[in-house]
VOPAGU-2260 file (C-alpha; in pm, 1 decimal, decimal comma):
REM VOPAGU-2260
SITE   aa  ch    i         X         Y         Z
SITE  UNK   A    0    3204,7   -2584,3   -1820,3
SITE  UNK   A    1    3428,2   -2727,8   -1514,7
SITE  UNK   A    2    3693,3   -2590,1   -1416,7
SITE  UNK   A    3    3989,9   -2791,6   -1311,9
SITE  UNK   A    4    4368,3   -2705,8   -1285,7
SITE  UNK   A    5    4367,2   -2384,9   -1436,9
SITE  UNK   A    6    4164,5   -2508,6   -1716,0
SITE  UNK   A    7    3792,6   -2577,2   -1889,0
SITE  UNK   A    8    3657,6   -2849,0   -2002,8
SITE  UNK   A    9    3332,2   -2958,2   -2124,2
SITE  UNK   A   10    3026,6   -3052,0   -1877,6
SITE  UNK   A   11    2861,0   -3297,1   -2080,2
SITE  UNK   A   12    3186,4   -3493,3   -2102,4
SITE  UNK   A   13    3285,7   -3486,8   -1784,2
SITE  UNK   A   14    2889,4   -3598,0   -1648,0
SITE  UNK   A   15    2813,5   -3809,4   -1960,6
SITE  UNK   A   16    2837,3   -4180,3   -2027,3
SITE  UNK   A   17    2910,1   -4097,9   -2384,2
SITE  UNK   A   18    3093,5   -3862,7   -2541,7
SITE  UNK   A   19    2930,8   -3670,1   -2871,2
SITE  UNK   A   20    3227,0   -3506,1   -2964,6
SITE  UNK   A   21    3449,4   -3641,4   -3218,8
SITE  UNK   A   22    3730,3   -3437,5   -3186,0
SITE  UNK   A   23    3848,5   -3329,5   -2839,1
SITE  UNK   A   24    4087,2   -2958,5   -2888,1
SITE  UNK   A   25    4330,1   -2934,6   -2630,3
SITE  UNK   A   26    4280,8   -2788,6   -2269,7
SITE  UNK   A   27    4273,9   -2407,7   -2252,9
SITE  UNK   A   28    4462,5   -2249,0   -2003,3
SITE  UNK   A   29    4239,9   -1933,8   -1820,7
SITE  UNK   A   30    4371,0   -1664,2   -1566,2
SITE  UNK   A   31    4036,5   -1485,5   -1517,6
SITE  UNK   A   32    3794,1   -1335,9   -1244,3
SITE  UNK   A   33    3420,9   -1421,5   -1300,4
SITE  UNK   A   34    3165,1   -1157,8   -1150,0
SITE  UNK   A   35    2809,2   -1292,1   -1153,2
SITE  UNK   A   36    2569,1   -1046,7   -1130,3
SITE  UNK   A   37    2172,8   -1134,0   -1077,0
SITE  UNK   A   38    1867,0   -1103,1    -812,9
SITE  UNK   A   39    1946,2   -1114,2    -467,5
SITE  UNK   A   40    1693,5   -1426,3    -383,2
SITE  UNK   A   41    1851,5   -1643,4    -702,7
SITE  UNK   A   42    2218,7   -1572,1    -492,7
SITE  UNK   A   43    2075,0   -1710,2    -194,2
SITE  UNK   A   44    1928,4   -2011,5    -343,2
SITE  UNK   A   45    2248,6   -2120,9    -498,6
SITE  UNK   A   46    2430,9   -2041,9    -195,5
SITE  UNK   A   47    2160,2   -2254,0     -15,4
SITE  UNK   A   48    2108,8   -2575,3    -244,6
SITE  UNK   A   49    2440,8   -2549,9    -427,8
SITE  UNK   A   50    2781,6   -2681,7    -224,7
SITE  UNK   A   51    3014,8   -2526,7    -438,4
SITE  UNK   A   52    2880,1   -2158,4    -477,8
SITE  UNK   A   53    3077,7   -2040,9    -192,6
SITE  UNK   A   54    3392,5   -2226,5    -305,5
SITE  UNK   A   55    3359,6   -2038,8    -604,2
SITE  UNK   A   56    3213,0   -1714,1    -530,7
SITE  UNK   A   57    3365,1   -1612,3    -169,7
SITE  UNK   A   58    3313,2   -1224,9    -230,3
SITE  UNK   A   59    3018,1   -1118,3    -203,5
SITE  UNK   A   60    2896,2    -759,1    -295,7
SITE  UNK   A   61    2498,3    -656,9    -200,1
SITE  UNK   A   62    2401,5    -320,2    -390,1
SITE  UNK   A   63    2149,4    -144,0    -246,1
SITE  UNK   A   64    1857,0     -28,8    -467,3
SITE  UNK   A   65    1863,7     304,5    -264,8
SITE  UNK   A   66    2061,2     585,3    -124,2
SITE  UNK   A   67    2013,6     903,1     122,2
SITE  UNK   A   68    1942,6    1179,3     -50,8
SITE  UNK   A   69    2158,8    1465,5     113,5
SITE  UNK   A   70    2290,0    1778,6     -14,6
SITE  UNK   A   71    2594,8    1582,2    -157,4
SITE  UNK   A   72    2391,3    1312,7    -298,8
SITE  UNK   A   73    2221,6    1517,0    -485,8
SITE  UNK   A   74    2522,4    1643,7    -601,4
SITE  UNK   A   75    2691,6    1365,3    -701,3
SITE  UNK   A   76    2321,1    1253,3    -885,8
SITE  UNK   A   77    2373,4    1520,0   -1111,9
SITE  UNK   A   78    2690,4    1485,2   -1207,1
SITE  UNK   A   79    2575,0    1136,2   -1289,4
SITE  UNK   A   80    2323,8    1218,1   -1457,0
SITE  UNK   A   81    2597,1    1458,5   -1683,9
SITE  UNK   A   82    2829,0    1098,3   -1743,4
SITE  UNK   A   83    2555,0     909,0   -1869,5
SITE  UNK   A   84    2433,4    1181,6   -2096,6
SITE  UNK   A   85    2825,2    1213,5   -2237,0
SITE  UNK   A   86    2784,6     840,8   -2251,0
SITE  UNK   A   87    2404,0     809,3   -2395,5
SITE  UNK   A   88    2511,6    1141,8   -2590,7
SITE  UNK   A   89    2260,1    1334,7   -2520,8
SITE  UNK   A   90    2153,6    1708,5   -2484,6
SITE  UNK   A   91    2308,0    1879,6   -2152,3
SITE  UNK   A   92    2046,9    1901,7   -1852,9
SITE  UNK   A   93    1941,7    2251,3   -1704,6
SITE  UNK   A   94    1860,3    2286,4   -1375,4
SITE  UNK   A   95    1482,6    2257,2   -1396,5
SITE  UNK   A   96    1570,6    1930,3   -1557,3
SITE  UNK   A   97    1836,4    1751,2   -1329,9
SITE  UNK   A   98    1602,6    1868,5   -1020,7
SITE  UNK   A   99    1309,9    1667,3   -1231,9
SITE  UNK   A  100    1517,7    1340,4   -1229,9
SITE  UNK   A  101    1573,5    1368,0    -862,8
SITE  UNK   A  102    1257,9    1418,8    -772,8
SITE  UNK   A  103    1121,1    1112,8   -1002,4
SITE  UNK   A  104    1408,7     898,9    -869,7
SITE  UNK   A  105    1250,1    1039,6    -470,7
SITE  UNK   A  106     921,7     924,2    -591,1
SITE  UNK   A  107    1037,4     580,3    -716,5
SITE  UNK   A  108    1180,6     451,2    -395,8
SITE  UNK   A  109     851,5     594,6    -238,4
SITE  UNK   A  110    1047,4     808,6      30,3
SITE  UNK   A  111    1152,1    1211,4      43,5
SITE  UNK   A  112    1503,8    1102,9     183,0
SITE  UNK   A  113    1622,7     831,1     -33,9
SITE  UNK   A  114    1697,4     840,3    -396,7
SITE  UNK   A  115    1680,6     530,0    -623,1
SITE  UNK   A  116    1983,2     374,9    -748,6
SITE  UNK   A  117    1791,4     184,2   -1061,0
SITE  UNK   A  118    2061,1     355,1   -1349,9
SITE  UNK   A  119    1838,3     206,0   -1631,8
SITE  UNK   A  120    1547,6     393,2   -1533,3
SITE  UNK   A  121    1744,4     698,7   -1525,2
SITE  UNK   A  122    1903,8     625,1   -1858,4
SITE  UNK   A  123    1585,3     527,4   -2053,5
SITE  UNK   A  124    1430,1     881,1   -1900,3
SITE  UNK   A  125    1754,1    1040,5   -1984,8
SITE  UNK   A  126    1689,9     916,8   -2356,0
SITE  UNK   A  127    1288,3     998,4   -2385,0
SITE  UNK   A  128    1370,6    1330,8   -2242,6
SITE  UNK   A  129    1647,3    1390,5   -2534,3
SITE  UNK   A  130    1399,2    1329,6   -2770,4
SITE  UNK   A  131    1146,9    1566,3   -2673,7
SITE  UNK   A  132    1414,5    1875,4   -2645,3
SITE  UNK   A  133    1511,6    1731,5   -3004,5
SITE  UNK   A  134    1162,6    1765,6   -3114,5
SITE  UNK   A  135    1078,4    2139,1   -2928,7
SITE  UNK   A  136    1439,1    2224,3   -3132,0
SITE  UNK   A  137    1569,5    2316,9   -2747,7
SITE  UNK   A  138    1979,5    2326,8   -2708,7
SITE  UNK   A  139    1943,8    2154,0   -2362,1
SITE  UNK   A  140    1699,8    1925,6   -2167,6
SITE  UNK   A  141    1491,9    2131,5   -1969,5
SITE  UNK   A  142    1244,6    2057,7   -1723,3
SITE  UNK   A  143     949,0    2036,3   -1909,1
SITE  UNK   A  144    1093,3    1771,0   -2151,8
SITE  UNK   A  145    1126,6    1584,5   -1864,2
SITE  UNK   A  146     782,3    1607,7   -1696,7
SITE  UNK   A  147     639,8    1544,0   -2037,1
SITE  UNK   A  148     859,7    1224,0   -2090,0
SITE  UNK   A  149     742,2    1093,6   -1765,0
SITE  UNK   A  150     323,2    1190,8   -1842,7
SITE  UNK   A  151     376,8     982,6   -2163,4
SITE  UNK   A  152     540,9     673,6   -1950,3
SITE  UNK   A  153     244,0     679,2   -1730,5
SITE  UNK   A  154     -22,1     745,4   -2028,8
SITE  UNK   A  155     138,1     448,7   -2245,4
SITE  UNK   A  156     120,0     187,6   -1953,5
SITE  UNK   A  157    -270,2     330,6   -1829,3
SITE  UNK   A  158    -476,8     103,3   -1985,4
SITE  UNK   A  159    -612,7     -59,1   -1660,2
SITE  UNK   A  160    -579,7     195,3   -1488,2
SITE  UNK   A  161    -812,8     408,2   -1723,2
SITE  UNK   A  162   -1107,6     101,6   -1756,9
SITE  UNK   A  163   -1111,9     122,8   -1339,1
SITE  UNK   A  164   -1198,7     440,6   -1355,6
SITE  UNK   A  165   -1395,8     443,3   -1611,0
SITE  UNK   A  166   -1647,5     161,2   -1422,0
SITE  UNK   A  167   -1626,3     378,4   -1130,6
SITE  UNK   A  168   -1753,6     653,2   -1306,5
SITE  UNK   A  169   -2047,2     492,6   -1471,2
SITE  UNK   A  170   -2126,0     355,7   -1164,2
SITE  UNK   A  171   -2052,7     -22,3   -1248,5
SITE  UNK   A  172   -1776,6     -19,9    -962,0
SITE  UNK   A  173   -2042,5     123,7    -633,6
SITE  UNK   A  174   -1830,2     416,5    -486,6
SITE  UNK   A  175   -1998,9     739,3    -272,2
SITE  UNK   A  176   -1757,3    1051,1    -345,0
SITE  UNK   A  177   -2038,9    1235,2    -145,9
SITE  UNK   A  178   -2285,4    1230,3     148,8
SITE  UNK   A  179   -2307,9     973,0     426,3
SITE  UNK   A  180   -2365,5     637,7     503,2
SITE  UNK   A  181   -2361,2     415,0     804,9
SITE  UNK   A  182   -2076,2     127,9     852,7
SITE  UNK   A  183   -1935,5     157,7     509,6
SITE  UNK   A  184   -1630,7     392,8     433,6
SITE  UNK   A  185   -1396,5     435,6     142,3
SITE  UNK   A  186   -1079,9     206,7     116,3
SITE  UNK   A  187    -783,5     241,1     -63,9
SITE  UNK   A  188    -563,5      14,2    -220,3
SITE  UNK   A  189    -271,1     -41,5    -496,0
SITE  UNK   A  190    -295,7    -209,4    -822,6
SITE  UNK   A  191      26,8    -314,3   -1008,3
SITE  UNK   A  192     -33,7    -326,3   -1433,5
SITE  UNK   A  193     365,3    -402,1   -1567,9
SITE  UNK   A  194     536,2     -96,2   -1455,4
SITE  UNK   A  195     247,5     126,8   -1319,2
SITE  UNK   A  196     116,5     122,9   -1005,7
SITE  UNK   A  197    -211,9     323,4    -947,8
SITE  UNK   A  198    -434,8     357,7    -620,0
SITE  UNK   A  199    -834,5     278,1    -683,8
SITE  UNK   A  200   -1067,8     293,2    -365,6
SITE  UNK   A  201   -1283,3      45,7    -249,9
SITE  UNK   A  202   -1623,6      -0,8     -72,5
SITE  UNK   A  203   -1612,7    -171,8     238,8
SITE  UNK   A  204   -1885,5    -267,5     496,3
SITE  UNK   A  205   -1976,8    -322,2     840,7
SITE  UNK   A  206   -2267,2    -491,3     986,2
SITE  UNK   A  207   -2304,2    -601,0    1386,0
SITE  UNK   A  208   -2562,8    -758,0    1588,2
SITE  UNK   A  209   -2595,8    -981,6    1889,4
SITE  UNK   A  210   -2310,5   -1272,2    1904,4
SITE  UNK   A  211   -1981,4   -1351,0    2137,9
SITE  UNK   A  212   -1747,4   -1155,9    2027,1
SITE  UNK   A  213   -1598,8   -1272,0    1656,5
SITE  UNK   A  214   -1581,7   -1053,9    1390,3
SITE  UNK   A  215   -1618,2   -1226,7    1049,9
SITE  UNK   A  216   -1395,5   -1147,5     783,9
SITE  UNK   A  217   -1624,7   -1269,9     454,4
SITE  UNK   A  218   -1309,5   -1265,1     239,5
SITE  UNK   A  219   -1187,4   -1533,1     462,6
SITE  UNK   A  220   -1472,5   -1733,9     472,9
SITE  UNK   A  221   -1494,0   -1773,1      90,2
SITE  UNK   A  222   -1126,2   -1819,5      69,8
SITE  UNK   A  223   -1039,4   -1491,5     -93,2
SITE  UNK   A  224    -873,5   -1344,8     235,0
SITE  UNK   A  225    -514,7   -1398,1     297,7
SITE  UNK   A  226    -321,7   -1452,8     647,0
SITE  UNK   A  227    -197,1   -1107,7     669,7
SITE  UNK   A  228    -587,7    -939,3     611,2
SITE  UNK   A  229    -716,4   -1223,3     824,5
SITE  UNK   A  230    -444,9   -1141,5    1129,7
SITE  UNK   A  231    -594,0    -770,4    1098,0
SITE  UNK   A  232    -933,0    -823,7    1129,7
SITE  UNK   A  233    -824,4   -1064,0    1452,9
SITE  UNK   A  234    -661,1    -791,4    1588,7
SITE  UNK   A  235    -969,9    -566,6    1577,0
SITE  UNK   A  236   -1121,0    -852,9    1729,2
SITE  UNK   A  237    -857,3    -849,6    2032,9
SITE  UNK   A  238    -878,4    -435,2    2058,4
SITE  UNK   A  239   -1258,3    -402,7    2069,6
SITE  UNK   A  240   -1265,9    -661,7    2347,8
SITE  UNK   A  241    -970,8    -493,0    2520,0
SITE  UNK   A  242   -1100,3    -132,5    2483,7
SITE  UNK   A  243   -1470,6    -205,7    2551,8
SITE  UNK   A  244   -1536,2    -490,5    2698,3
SITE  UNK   A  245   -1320,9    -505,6    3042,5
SITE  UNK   A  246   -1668,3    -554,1    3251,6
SITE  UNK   A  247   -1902,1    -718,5    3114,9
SITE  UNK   A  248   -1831,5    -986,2    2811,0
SITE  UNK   A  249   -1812,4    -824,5    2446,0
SITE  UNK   A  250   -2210,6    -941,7    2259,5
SITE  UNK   A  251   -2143,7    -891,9    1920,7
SITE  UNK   A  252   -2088,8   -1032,4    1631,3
SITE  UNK   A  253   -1991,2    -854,6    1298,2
SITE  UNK   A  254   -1882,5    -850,6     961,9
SITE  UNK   A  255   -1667,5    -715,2     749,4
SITE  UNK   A  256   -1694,2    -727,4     336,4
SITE  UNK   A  257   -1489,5    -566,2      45,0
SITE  UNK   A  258   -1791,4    -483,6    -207,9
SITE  UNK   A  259   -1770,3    -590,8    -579,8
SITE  UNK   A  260   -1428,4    -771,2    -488,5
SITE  UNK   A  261   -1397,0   -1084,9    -695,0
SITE  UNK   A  262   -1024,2   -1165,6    -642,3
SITE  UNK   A  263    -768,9   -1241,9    -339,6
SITE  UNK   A  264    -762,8    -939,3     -73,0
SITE  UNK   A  265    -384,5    -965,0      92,1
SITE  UNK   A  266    -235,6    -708,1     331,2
SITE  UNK   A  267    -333,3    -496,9     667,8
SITE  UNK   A  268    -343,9    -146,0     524,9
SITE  UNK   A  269    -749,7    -150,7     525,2
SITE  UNK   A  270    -783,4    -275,7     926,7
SITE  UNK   A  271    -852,4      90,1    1018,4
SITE  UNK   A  272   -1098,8     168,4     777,3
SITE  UNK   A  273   -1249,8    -152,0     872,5
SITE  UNK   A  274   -1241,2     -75,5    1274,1
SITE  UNK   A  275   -1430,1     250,2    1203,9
SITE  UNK   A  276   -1656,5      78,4     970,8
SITE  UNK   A  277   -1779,5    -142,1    1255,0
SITE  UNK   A  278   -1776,9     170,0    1510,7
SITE  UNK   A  279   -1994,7     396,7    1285,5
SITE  UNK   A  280   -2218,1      44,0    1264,9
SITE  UNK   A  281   -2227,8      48,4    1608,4
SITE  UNK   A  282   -2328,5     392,3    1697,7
SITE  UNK   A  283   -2544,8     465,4    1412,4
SITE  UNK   A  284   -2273,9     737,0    1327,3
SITE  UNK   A  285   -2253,1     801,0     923,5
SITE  UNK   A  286   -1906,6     808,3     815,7
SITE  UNK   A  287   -1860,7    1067,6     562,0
SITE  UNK   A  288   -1803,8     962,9     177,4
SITE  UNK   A  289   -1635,5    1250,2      26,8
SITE  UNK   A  290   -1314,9    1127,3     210,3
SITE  UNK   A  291   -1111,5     777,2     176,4
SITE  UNK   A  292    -864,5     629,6     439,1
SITE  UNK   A  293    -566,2     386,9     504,3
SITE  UNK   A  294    -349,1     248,1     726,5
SITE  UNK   A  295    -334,8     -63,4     978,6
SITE  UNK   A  296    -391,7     -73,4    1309,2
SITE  UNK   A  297    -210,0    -233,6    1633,7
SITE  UNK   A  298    -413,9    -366,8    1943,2
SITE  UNK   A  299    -394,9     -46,6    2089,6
SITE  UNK   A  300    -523,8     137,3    1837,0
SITE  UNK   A  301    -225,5     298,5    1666,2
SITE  UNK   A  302    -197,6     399,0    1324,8
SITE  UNK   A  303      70,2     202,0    1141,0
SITE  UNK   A  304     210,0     276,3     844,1
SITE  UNK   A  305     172,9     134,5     474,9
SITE  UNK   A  306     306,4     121,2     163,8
SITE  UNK   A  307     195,4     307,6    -179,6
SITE  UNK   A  308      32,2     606,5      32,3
SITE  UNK   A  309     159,3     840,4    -277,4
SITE  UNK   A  310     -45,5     612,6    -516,0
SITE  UNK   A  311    -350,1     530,6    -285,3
SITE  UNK   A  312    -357,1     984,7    -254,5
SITE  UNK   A  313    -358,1    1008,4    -637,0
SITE  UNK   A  314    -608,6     716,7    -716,4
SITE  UNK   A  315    -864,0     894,3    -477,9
SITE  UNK   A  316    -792,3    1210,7    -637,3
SITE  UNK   A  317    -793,9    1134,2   -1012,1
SITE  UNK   A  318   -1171,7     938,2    -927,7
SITE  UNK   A  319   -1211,8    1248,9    -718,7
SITE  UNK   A  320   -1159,7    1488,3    -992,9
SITE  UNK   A  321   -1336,8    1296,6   -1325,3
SITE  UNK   A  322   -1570,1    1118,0   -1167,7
SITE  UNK   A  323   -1820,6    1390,9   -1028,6
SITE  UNK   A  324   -1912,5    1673,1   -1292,9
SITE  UNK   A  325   -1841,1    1953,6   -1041,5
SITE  UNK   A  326   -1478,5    1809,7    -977,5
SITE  UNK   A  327   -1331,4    1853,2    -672,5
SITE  UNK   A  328   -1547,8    1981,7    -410,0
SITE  UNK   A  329   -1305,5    2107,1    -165,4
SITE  UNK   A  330   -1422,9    1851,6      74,4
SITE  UNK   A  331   -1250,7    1554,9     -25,7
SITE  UNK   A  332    -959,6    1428,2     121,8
SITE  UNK   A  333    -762,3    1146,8     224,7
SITE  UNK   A  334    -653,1     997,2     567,7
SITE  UNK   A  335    -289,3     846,1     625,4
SITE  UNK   A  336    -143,9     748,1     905,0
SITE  UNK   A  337     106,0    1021,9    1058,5
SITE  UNK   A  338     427,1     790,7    1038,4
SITE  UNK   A  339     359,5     784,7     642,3
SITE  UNK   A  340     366,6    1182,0     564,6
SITE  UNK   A  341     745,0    1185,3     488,1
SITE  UNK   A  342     693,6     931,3     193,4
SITE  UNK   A  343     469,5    1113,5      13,5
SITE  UNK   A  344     576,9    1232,2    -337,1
SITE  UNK   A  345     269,1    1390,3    -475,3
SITE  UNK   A  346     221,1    1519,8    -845,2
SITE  UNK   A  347     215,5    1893,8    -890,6
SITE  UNK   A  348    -124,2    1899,5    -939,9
SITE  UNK   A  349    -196,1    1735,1    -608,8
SITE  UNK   A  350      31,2    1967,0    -388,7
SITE  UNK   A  351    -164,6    2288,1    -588,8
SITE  UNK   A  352    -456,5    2119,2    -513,8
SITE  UNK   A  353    -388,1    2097,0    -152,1
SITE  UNK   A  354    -268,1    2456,1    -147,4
SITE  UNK   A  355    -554,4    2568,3    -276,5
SITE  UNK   A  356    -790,1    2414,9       7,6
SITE  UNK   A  357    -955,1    2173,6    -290,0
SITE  UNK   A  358    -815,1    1880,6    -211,9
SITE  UNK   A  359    -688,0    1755,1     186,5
SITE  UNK   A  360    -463,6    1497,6     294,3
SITE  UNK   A  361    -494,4    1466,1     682,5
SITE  UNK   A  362    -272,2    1257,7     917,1
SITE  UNK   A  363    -383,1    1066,6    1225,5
SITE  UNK   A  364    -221,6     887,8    1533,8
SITE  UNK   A  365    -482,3     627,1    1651,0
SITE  UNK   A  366    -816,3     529,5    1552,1
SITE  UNK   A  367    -936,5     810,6    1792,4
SITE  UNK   A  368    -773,8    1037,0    1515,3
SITE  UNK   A  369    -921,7     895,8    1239,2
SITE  UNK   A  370   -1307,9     837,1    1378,5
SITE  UNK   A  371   -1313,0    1205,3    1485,1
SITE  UNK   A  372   -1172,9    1296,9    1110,8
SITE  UNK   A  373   -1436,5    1042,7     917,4
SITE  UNK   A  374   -1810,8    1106,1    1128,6
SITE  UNK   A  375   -1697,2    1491,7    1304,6
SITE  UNK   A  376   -1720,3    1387,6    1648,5
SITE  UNK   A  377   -1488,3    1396,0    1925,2
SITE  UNK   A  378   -1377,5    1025,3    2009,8
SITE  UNK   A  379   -1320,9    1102,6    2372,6
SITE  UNK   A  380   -1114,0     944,5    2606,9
SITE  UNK   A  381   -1161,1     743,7    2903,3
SITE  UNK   A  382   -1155,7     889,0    3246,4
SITE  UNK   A  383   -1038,8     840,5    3557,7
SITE  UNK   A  384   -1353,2     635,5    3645,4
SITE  UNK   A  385   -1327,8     401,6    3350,5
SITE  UNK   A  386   -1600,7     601,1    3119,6
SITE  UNK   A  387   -1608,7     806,2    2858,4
SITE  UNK   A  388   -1759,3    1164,4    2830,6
SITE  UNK   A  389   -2084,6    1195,0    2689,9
SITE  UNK   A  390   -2220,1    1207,8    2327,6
SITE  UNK   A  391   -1851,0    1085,4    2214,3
SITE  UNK   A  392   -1800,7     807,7    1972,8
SITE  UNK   A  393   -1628,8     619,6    2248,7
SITE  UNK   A  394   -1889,9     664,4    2481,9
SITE  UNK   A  395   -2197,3     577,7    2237,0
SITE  UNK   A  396   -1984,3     203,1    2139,7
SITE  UNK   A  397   -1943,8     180,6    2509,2
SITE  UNK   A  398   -2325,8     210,3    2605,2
SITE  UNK   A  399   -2462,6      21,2    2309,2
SITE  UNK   A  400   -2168,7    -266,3    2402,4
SITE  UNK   A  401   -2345,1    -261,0    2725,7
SITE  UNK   A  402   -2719,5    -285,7    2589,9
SITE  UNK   A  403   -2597,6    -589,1    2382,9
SITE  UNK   A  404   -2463,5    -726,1    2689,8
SITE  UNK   A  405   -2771,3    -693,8    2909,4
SITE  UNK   A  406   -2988,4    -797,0    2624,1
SITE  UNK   A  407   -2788,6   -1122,0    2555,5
SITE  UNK   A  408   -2798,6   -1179,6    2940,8
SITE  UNK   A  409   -3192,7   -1162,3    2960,8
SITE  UNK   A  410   -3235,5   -1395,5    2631,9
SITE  UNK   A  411   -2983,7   -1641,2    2814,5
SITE  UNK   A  412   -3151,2   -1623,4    3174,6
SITE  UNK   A  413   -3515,8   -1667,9    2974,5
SITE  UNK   A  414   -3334,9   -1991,0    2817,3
SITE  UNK   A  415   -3279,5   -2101,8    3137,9
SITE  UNK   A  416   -3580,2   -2030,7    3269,5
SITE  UNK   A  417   -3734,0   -2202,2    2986,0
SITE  UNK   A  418   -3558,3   -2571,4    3058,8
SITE  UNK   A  419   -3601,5   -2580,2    3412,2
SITE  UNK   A  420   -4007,3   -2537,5    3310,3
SITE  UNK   A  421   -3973,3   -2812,4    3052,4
SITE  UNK   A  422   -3739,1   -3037,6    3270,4
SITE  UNK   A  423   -4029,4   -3012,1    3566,2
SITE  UNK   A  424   -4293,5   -3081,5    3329,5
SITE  UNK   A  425   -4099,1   -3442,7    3247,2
């Protein structure tokens, strides 16, 4: 429709050679506002390819999808969580139960401080909740009904999720839940499946020798690496040489491999489990298996944080848990980085877990951190002089960085040695 004095008229006869239209009713005369509601990025491509969007629609009104979630909040959550179950008429809440909501709506923005703002969601819980009081014969909604309304959400939409784990434990996906090994630690990452999102760990590998410096991302090589991934592993690149190699030229070579990954690998959140891959390759220190890490990693060696830390913590836990016969051990764990503890928003189960010493979720600053947490030994820090103190991680990279050095310097001098014989000889 077009819109022209005050009135409407067809499209296709105002655009169209020929008119279809056989008889032609007389112009309607409208007074009206229209509100268009849709997707942020579809406003800003009409606004970008369209001249006439902001002729038309010069108000503009950006909802955000989330809120702070203060004492008043809160408040004002539950009393709208009472209009929309006058409106979906439903079963009054009880306490248990509105505190339930809150915490589900904390746990789908990802953050402790912020609530979501998603009313659907809220409704259609609202509703599956209702249902469950109606079938327990309970006068109001009570906690419970809501905790089993949400365990049915996740068991309808766990299909994937369940085969994963399932390979895992039948060992057709490799993962160590116990012992050590040498340059290969436990990864985590986050896999999407409609409206569940569920963490799953991931082997991944470090091997170095004698070369100039360059770290090979595999992924990459084969195509299967994206730009952010391959920008991480460059920036272990850039700290190794800037942390180790300020004397004498960095002369190694190494690379890095997700195992049994036959898709695209996107994203930074594994360059710190793949730095202390290649340190534990380098110092012949075994990282330990029964624990899983995340979280990137600047040129200096600072943890940064992620996203899906809450899911990446459960994944590890539910293989954790089902995939050994003992269980939990009450050795296994997970490492985040320290800027990512106040979006955690754990299951029950989890946080009793933790209490109870079975289960640990441990925070780090730098790689320092996390090295010391994965092999048990002190990372040490450089002195005054420039070195390290003894029988550290640091210091065990720094003298084998050294050997490599000297040992590529002796094969190159022999070279040389070598052609000035054979150029005499001509």
């Amino acid at each position: 429709m077009i819109v022209t004095n005050n009135t409407t008229e067809s499209l296709g006869d105002e655009l169209s050679l020929i008119s279809t239209l056989s008889l032609k009713p007389e112009p309607i005369e409208l007074d009206v506002k229209v509100v268009l509601l849709g997707d942020r990025l579809l406003y800003y491509m009409l606004q970008s390819y369209d001249p006439d969007f902001d002729e038309l629609f010069k108000v503009q009104a950006d909802f955000n999808e989330e809120m702070d979630r203060s004492d008043e909040a809160c408040e004002l959550y539950a009393r709208m969580l009472a209009t929309l179950g006058k409106t979906e008429e439903t079963r009054p809440l009880d306490r248990d139960a509105v505190a339930a909501i809150i915490e589900q709506s904390a746990r789908m923005v990802g953050d402790q401080d912020k609530l979501s703002t998603h009313i659907r969601s809220c409704t259609d819980l609202l509703r599956e909740s209702d249902y469950w009081a109606q079938v327990d014969g309970a006068e109001v909604i009570r906690g419970d009904h809501v905790i089993k309304a949400l365990d049915l959400q996740v068991y309808r939409g766990a299909r994937v999720r369940e085969l994963i784990y399932e390979q895992i434990k039948r060992g057709t996906l490799m993962v160590d839940l116990e012992g050590e090994r040498v340059g290969q630690v436990n990864g985590l990452s986050v896999m999407a499946a409609g409206t569940l999102a569920f963490g799953r760990p991931s082997r991944i590998t470090a091997t170095t020798r004698l070369g100039h410096g360059k770290v090979v991302d595999i992924e990459r090589e084969v195509d299967l690496g994206g730009s952010i991934h391959s920008k991480g592993v460059m920036i272990i690149s850039s700290l190794l040489a800037s942390r180790y190699a300020r004397d004498v030229p960095l002369s190694l070579s190494a690379s890095l491999v997700f195992k049994q990954s036959y898709g695209m690998i996107e994203g930074d959140s594994a360059s710190m489990a793949e730095l202390c891959a290649i340190l534990s390759s380098l110092t012949d220190l075994p990282i330990r298996q029964d624990l899983a890490i995340t979280g990137s990693v600047n040129q200096h060696g600072e943890a940064q944080p992620i996203g899906g830390a809450t899911e990446k913590i459960e994944g590890f836990f539910d293989i954790c848990n089902t995939s050994t016969p003992a269980g939990l051990s009450g050795n296994q764990g997970v490492l985040i980085p320290a800027s990512n503890a106040k979006h955690l928003m754990l299951r029950p189960d989890i946080v009793q877990a933790s209490k109870e010493r079975r289960f640990a979720i441990y925070t780090y600053e730098n790689v320092n951190d996390a090295i010391h947490l994965l092999t048990g030994v002190e990372a040490g820090e450089r002195g005054p002089d420039g070195t390290y103190p003894p029988d550290t991680v640091n210091y065990k990279v720094d003298q084998r960085l050294h050997e490599m050095a000297s040992i590529l310097k002796s094969f190159a001098e022999k070279s040389d040695e070598e052609e000035k014989k054979d150029s005499k000889g001509k």
